[in-house]
C-alpha positions, 0 to 999 in steps of 0.5 A, spaced: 758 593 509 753 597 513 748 601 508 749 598 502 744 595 497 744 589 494 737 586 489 736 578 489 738 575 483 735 568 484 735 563 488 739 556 487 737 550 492 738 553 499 742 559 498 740 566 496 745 570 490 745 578 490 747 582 486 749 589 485 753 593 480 754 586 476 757 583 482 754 577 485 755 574 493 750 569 497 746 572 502 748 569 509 741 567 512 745 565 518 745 572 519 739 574 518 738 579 524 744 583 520 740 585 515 732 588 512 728 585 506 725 591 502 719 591 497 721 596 490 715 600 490 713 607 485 711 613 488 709 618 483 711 626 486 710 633 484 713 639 487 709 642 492 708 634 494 709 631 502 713 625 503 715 621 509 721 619 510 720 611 513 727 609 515 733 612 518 739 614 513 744 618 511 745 622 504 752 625 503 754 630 498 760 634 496 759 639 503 756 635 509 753 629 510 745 629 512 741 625 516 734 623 514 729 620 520 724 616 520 717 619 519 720 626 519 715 630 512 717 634 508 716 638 502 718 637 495 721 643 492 724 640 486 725 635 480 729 634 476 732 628 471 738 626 476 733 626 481 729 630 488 730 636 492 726 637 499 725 642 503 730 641 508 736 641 504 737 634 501 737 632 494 736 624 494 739 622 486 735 616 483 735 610 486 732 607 492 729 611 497 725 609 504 720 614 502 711 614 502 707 619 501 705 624 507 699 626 507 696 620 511 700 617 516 698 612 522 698 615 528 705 611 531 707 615 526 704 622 528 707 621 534 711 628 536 707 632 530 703 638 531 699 640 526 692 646 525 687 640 524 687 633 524 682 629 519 681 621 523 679 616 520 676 610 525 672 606 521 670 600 525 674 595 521 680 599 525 677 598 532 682 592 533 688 597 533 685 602 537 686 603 545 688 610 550 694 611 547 692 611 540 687 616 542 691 620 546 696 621 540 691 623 535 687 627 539 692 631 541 696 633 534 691 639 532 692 646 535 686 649 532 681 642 530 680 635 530 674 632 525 673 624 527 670 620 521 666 613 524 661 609 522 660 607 530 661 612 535 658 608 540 663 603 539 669 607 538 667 611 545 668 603 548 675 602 544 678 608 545 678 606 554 681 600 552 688 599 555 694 600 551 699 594 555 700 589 553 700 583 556 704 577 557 701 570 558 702 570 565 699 577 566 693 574 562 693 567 567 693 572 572 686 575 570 683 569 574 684 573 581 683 580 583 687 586 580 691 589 583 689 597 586 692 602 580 698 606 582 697 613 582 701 615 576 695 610 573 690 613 576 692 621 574 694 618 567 686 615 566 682 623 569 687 625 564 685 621 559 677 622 560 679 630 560 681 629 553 675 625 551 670 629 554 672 636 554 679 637 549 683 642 548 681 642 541 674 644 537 673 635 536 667 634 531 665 627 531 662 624 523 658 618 522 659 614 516 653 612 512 
């Protein structure tokens, strides 16, 4: 059934057994695009903490049913010995929750937040993952100030002009012949984009690493 949670009991031979609530039932391997594989984790929390939710789910009670979405942060507002409140009305009981904390988030997961300032960190072992589209959203999540730490400001400047699309084999074959004129829409998409970098909205400090 859609939502439920089983634990791996054990494996015998090819098949896979669940478990829950001292029921058994193999898992259908044939049918693995039906189902997700999560690791059990601890997250130590406090009142006053940040949590993000990582999954889409669904918290019923008595009243109404809640809906959690994926990389919405929330407070916690209380702890109790049946489990947390968080500031938007949801009270998770003990159990398995898709939660992490919430005060460092990637930027795909940023995407959509506004906050007053940012902290970035792009330390030149995370250049790979860093391109326009990942540098537009992380410069334009703070209203007030933006403080980028890199221990190589020289090569983050030649990373963040990287394209963000991805390439099919074909297009990577087709790097052989000359590229084709950007189309317009590219073209104000890139003038925005160098805006951003050398003139942004937000106060930007760059700090370099020792």
């Amino acid at each position: 059934m859609s939502g439920e949670q089983w634990r791996v009991e054990r494996r015998e031979g090819e098949r896979v057994i669940l478990e829950r609530n001292g029921a058994e039932k193999e898992l259908p391997l044939a049918q693995a695009k039906n189902f997700s594989a999560y690791s059990i984790g601890t997250l130590a929390l406090s009142v006053g903490d940040r949590v993000r939710i990582t999954k889409n789910f669904v918290v019923r009670d008595l009243e109404a049913k809640h809906r959690c979405r994926n990389n919405d942060v929330h407070t916690v507002t209380a702890i109790d010995q049946d489990g947390i409140s968080l500031d938007n009305g949801v009270s998770l009981r003990k159990g398995l929750w898709h939660l992490d904390q919430g005060l460092v988030v990637t930027s795909h997961a940023a995407q959509g937040k506004t906050v007053d300032q940012v902290l970035l960190s792009v330390p030149i072992r995370a250049f790979s993952q860093v391109n326009e589209a990942q540098w537009y959203v992380s410069l334009s999540r703070a209203r007030s100030a933006m403080y980028v730490f890199t221990d190589c400001l020289s090569a983050l400047k030649e990373a963040v002009m990287r394209p963000s699309t991805r390439l099919s084999a074909h297009e990577l074959v087709a790097r052989i012949v000359p590229s084709p004129l950007p189309s317009p829409a590219e073209i104000l998409f890139h003038r925005r984009l160098a805006d951003v970098i050398s003139h942004p909205s937000t106060p930007v400090r760059f700090v370099r690493g020792r």
